[in-house]
PyMOL CGO cylinders between C-alpha atoms (Angstrom):
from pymol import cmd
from pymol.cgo import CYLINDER

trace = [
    CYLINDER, 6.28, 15.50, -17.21, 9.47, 13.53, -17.90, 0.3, 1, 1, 1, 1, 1, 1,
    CYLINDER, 9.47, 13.53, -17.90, 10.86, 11.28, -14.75, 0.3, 1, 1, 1, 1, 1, 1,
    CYLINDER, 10.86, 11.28, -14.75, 14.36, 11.51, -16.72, 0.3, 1, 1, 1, 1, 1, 1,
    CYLINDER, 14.36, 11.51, -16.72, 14.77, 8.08, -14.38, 0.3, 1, 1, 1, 1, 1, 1,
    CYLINDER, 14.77, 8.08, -14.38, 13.83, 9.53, -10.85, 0.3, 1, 1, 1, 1, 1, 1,
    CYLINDER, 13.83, 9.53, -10.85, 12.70, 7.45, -8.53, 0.3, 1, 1, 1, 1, 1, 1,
    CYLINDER, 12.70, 7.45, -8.53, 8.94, 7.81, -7.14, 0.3, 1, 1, 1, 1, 1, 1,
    CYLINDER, 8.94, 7.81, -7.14, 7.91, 6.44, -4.26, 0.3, 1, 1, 1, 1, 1, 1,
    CYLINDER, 7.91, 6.44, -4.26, 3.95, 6.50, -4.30, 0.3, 1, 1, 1, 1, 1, 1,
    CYLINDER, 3.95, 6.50, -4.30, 2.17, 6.12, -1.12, 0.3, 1, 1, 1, 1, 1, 1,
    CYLINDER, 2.17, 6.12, -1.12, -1.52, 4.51, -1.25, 0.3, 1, 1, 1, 1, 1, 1,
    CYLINDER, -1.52, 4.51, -1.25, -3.95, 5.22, 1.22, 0.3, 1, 1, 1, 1, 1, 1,
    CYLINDER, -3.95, 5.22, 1.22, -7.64, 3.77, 2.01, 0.3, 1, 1, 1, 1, 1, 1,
    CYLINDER, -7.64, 3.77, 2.01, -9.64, 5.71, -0.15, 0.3, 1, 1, 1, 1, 1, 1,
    CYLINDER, -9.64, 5.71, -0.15, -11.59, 4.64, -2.89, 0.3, 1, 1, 1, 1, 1, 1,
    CYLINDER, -11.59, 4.64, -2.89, -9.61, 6.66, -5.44, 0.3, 1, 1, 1, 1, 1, 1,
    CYLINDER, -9.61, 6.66, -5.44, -6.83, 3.45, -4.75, 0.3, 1, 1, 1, 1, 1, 1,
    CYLINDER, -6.83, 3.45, -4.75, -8.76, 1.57, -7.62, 0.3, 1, 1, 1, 1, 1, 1,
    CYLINDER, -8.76, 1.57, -7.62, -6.43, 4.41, -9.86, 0.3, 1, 1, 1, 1, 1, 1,
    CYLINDER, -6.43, 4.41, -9.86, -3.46, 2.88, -8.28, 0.3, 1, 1, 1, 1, 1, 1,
    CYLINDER, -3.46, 2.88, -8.28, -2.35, 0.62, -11.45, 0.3, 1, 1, 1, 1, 1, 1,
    CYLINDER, -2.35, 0.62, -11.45, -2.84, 3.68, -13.71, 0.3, 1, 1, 1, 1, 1, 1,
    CYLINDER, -2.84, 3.68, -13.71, -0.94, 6.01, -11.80, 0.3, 1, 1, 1, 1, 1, 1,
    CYLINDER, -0.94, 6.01, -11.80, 1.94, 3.66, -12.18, 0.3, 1, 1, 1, 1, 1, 1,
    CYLINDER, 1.94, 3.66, -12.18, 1.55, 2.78, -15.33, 0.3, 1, 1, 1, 1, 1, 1,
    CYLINDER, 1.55, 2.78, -15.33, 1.16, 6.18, -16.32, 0.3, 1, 1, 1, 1, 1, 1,
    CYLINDER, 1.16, 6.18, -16.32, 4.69, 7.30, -13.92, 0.3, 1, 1, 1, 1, 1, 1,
    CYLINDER, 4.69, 7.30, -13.92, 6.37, 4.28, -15.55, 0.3, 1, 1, 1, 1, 1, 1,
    CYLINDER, 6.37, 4.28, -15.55, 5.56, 5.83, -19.26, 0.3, 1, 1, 1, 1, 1, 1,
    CYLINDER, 5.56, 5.83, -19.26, 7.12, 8.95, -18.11, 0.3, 1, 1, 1, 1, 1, 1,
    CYLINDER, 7.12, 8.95, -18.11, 10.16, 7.62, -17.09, 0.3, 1, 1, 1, 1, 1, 1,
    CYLINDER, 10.16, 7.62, -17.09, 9.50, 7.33, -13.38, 0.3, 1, 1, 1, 1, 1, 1,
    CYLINDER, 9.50, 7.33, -13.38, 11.30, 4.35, -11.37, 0.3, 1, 1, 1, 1, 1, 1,
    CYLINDER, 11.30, 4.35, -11.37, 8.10, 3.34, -8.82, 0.3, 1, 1, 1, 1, 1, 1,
    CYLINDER, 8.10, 3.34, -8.82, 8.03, 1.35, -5.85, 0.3, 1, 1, 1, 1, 1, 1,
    CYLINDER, 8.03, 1.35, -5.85, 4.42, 1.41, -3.95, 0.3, 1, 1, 1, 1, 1, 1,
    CYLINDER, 4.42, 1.41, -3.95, 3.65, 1.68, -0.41, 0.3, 1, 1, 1, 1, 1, 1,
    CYLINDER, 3.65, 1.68, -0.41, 0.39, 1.34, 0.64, 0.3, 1, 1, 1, 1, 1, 1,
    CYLINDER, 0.39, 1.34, 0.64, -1.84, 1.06, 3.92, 0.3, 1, 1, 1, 1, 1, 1,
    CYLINDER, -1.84, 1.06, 3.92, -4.20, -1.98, 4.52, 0.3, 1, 1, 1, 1, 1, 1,
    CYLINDER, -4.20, -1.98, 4.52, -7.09, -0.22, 3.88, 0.3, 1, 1, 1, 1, 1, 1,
    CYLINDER, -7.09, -0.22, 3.88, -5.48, 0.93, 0.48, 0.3, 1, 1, 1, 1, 1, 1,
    CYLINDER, -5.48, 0.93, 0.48, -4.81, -2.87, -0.14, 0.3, 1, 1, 1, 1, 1, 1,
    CYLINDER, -4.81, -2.87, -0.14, -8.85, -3.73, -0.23, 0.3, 1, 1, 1, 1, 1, 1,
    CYLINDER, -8.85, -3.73, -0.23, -9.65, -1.41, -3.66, 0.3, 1, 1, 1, 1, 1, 1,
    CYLINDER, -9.65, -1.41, -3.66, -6.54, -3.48, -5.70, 0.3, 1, 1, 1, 1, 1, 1,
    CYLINDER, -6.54, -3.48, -5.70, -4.41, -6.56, -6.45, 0.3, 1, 1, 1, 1, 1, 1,
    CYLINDER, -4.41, -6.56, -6.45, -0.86, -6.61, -6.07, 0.3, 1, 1, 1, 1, 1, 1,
    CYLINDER, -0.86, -6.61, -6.07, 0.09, -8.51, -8.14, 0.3, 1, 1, 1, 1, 1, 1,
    CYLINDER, 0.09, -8.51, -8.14, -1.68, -6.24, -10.85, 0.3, 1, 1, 1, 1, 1, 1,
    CYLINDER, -1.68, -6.24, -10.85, 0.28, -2.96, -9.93, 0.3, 1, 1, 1, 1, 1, 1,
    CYLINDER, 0.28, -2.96, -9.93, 3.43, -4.37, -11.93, 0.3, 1, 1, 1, 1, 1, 1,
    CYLINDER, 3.43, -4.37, -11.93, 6.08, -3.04, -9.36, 0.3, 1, 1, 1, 1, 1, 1,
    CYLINDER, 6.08, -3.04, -9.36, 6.98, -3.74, -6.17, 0.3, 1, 1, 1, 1, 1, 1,
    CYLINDER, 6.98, -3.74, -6.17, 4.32, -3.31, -3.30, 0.3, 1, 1, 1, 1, 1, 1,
    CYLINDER, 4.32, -3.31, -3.30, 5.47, -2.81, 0.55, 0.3, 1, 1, 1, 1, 1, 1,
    CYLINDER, 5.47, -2.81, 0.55, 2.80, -3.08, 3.57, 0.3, 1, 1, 1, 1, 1, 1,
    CYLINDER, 2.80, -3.08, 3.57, 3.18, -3.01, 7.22, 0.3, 1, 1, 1, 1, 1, 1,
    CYLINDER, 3.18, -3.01, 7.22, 4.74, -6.51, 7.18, 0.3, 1, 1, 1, 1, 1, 1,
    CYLINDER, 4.74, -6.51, 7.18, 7.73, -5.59, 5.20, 0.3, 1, 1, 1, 1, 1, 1,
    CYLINDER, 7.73, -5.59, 5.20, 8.79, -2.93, 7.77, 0.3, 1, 1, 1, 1, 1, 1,
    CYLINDER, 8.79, -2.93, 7.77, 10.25, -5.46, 10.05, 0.3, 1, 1, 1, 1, 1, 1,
    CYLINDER, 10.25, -5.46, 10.05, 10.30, -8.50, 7.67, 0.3, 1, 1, 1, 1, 1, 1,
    CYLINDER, 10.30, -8.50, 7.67, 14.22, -7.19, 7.33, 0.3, 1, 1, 1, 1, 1, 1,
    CYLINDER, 14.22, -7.19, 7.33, 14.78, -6.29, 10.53, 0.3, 1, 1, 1, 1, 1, 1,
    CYLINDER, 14.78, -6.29, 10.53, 15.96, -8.59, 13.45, 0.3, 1, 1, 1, 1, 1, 1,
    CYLINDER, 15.96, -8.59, 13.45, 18.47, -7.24, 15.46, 0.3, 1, 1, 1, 1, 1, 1,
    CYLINDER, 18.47, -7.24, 15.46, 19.66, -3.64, 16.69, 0.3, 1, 1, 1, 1, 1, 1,
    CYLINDER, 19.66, -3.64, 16.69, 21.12, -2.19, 13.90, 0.3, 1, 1, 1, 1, 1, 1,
    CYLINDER, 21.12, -2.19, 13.90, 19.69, -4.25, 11.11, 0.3, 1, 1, 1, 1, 1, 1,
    CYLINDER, 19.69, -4.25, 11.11, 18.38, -1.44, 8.51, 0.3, 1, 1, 1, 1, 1, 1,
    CYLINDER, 18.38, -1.44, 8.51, 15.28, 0.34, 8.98, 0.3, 1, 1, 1, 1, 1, 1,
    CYLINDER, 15.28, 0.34, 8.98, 13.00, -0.59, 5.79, 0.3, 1, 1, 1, 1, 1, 1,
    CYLINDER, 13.00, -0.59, 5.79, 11.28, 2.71, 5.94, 0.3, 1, 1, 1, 1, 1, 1,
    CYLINDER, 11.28, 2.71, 5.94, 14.46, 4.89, 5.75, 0.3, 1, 1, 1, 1, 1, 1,
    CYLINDER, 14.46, 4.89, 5.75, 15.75, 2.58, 2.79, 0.3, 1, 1, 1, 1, 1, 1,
    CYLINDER, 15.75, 2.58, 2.79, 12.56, 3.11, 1.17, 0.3, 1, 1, 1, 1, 1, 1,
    CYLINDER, 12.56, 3.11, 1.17, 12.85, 7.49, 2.28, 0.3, 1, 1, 1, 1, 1, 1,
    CYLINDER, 12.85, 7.49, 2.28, 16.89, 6.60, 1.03, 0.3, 1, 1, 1, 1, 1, 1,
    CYLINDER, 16.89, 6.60, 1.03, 15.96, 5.23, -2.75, 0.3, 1, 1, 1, 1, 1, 1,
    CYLINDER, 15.96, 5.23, -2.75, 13.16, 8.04, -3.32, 0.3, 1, 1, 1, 1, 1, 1,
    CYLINDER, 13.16, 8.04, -3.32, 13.51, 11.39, -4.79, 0.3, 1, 1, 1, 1, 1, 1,
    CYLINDER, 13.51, 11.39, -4.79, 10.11, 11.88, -4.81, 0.3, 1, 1, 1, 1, 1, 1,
    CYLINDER, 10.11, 11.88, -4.81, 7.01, 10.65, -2.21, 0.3, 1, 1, 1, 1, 1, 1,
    CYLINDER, 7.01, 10.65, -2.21, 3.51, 10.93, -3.89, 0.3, 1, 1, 1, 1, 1, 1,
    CYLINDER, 3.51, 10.93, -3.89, 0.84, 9.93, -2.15, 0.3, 1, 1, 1, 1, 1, 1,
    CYLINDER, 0.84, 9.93, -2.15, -2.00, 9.37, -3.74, 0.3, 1, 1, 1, 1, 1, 1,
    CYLINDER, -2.00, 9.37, -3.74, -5.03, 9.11, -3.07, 0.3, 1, 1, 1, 1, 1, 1,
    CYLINDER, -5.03, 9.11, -3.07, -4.27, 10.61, 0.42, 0.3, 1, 1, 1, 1, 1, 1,
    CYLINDER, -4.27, 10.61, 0.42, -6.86, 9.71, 2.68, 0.3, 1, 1, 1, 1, 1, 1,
    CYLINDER, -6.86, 9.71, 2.68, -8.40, 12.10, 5.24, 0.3, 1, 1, 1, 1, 1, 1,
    CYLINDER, -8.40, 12.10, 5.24, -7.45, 9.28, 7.83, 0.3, 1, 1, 1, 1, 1, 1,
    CYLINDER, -7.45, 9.28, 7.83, -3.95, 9.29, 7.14, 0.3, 1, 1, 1, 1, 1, 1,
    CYLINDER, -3.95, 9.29, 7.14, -3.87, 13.42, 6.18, 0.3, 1, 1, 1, 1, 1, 1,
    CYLINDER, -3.87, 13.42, 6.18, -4.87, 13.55, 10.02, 0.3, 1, 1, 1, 1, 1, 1,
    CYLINDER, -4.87, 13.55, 10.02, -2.48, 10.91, 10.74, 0.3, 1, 1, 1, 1, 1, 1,
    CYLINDER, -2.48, 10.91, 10.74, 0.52, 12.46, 9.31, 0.3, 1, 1, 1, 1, 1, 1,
    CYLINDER, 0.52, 12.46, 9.31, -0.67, 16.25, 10.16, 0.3, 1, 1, 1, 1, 1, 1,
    CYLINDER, -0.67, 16.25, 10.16, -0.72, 15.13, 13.83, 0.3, 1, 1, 1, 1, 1, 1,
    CYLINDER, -0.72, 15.13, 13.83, 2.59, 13.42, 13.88, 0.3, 1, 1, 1, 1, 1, 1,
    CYLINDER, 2.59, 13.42, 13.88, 1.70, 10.03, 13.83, 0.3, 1, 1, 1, 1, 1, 1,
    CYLINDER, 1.70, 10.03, 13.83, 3.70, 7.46, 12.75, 0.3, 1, 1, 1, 1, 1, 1,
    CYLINDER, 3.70, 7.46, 12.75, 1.78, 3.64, 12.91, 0.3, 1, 1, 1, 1, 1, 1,
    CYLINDER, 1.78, 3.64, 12.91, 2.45, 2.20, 9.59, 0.3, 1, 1, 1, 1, 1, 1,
    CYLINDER, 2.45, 2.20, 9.59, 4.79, 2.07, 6.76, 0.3, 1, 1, 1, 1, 1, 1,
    CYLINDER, 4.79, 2.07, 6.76, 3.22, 4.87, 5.02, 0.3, 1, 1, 1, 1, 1, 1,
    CYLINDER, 3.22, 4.87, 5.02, 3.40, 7.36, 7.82, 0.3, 1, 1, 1, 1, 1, 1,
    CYLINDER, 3.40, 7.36, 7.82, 6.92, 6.41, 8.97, 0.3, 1, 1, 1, 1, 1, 1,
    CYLINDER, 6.92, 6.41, 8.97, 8.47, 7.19, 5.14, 0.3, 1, 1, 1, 1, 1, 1,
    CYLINDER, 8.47, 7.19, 5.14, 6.42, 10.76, 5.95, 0.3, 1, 1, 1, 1, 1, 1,
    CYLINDER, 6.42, 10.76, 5.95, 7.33, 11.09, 9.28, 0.3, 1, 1, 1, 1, 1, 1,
    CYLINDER, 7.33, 11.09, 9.28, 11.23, 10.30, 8.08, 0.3, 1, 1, 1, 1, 1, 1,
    CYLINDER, 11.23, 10.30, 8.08, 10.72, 12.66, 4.90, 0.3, 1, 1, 1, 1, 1, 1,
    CYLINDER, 10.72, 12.66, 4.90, 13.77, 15.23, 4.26, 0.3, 1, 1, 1, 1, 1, 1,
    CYLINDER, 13.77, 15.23, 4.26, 12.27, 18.34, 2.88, 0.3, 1, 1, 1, 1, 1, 1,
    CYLINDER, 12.27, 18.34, 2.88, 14.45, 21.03, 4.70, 0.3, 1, 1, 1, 1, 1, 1,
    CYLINDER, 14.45, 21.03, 4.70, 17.13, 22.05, 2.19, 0.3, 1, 1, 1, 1, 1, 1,
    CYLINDER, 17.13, 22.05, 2.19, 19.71, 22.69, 5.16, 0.3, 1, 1, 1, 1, 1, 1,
    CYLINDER, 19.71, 22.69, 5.16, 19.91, 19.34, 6.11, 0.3, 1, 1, 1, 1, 1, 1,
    CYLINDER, 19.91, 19.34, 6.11, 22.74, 17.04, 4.62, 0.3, 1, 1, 1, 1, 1, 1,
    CYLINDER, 22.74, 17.04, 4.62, 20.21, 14.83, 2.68, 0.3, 1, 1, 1, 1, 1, 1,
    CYLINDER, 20.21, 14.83, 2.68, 19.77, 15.65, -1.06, 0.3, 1, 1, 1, 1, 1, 1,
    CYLINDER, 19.77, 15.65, -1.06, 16.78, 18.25, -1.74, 0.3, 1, 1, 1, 1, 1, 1,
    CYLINDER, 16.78, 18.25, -1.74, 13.62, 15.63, -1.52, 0.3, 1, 1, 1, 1, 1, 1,
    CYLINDER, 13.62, 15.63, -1.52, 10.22, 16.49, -3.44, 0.3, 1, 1, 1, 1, 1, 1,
    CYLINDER, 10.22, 16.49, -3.44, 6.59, 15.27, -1.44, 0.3, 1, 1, 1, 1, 1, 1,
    CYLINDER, 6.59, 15.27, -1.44, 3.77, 15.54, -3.39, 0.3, 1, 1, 1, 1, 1, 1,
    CYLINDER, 3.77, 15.54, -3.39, 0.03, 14.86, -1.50, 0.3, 1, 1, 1, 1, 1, 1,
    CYLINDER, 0.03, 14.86, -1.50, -2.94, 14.53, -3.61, 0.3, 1, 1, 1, 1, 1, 1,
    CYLINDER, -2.94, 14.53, -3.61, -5.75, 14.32, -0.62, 0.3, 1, 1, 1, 1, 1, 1,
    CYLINDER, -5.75, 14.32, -0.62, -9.02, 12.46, -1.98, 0.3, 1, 1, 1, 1, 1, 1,
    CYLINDER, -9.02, 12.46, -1.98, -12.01, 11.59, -0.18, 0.3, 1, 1, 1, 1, 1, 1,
    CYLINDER, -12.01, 11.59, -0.18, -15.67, 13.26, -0.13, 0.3, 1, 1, 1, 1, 1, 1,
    CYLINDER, -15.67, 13.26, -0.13, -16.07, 17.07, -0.91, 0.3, 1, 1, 1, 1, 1, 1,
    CYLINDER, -16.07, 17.07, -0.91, -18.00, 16.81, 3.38, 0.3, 1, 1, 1, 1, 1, 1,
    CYLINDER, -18.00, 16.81, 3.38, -15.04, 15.30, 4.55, 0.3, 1, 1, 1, 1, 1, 1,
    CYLINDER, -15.04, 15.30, 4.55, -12.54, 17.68, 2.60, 0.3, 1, 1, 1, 1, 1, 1,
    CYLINDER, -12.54, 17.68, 2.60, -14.35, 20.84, 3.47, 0.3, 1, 1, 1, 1, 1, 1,
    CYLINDER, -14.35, 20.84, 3.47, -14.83, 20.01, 7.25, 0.3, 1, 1, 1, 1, 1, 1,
    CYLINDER, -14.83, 20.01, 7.25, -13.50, 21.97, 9.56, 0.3, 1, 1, 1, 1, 1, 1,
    CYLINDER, -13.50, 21.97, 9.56, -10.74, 19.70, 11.11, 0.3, 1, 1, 1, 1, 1, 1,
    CYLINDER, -10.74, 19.70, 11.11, -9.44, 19.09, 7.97, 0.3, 1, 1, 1, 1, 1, 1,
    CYLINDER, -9.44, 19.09, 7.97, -9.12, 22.64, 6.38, 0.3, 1, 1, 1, 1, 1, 1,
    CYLINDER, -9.12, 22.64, 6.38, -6.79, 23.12, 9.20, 0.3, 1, 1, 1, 1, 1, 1,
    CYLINDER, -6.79, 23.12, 9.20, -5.04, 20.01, 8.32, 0.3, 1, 1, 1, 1, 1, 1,
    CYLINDER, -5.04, 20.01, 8.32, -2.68, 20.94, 5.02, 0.3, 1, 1, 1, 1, 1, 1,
    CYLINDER, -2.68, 20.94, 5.02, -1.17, 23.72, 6.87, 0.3, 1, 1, 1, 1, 1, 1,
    CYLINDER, -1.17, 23.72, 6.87, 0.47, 21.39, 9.13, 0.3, 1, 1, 1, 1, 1, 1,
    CYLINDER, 0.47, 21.39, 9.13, 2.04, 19.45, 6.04, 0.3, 1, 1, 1, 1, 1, 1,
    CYLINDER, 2.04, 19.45, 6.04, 4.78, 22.81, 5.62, 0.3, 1, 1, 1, 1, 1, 1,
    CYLINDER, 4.78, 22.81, 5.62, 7.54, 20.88, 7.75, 0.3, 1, 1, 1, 1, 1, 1,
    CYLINDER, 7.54, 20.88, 7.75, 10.27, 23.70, 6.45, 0.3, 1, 1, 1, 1, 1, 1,
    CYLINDER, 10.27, 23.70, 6.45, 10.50, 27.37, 5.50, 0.3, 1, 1, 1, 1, 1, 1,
    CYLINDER, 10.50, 27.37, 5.50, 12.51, 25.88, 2.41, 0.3, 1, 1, 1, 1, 1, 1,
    CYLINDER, 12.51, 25.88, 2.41, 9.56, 23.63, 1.35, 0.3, 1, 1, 1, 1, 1, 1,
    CYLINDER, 9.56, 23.63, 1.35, 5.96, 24.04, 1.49, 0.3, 1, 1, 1, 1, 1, 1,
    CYLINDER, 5.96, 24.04, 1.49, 3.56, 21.02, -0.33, 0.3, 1, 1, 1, 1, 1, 1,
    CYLINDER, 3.56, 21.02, -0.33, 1.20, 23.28, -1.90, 0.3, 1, 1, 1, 1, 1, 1,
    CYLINDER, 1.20, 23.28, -1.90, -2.32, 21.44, -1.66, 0.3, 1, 1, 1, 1, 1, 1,
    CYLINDER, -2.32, 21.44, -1.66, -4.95, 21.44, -4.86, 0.3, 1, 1, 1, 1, 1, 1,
    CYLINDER, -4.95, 21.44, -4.86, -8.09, 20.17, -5.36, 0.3, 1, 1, 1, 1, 1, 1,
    CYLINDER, -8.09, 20.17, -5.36, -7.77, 18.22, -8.10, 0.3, 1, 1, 1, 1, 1, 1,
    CYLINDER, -7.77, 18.22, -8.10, -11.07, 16.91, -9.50, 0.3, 1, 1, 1, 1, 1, 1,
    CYLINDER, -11.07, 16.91, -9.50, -10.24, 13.18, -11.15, 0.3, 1, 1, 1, 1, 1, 1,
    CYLINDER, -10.24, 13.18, -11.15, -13.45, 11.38, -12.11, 0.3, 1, 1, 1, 1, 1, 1,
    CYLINDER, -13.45, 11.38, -12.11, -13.53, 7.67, -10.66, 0.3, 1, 1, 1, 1, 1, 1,
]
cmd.load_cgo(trace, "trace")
């Protein structure tokens, strides 16, 4: 798949699949993918930074820029420069998370923010979730019911795969 210079931004959740976090960019980057990586504090434990090669944003840089009423909002800037929000590994903590509405870190607040709906005035936005964590934990009950709560818009359903991706 060719990027053609769109810009992905990849969300990064606690699961142990994060360790595949510096592939996955360098392999986006190869393609012609612009990435910028946002990832939870749990997602922060399996990698380095600094070895990711693009820019990383946590929880701290969601306010880092803001100061004053209507300073800008990091995680719509981020939502703003995307065309497309992977997230991957998604982690069945922050599947629940963002299948219940939840917005407590940077991660969930680009989700939460996410344009998918074609009839809004924003350009047509792509979200791509690639869930990872335990085949238990994937195949209990409260999370089969989980992905069907990720089809914010008759326009635009994410379409949910298991994809198997040896570690």
């Amino acid at each position: 798949m060719e990027g053609n210079g769109s810009n992905v931004l990849l969300g990064v959740t606690g699961s142990v699949a994060a360790i595949k976090a510096v592939e996955l960019v360098s392999c986006l980057m190869q393609s012609n993918f612009n990435v910028k990586v946002v990832a939870t504090t749990n997602a922060c434990r399996f990698f380095e930074k600094s070895q990711i090669g693009v820019p990383v944003y946590t929880d701290a840089d969601e306010y880092a820029c803001w100061k004053n009423r209507g300073d800008p909002v990091f995680h719509v800037q981020l939502r703003d420069w995307a065309d497309i929000f992977l997230i991957a590994p998604l982690s069945a903590n922050t599947l629940a998370k963002i299948a219940g509405g939840f917005c407590d870190n940077l991660l969930t607040c680009i989700a939460r923010a996410w344009h998918f709906d074609e009839t809004t005035n924003h350009r047509r936005k792509v979200g791509i979730f690639a869930p990872a964590m335990n085949t238990s934990m994937w195949e209990n009950p409260l999370t089969s019911s989980q992905p069907a709560h990720l089809q914010w818009s008759s326009h635009s359903s994410p379409k949910f795969q298991r994809l198997q991706y040896s570690l």
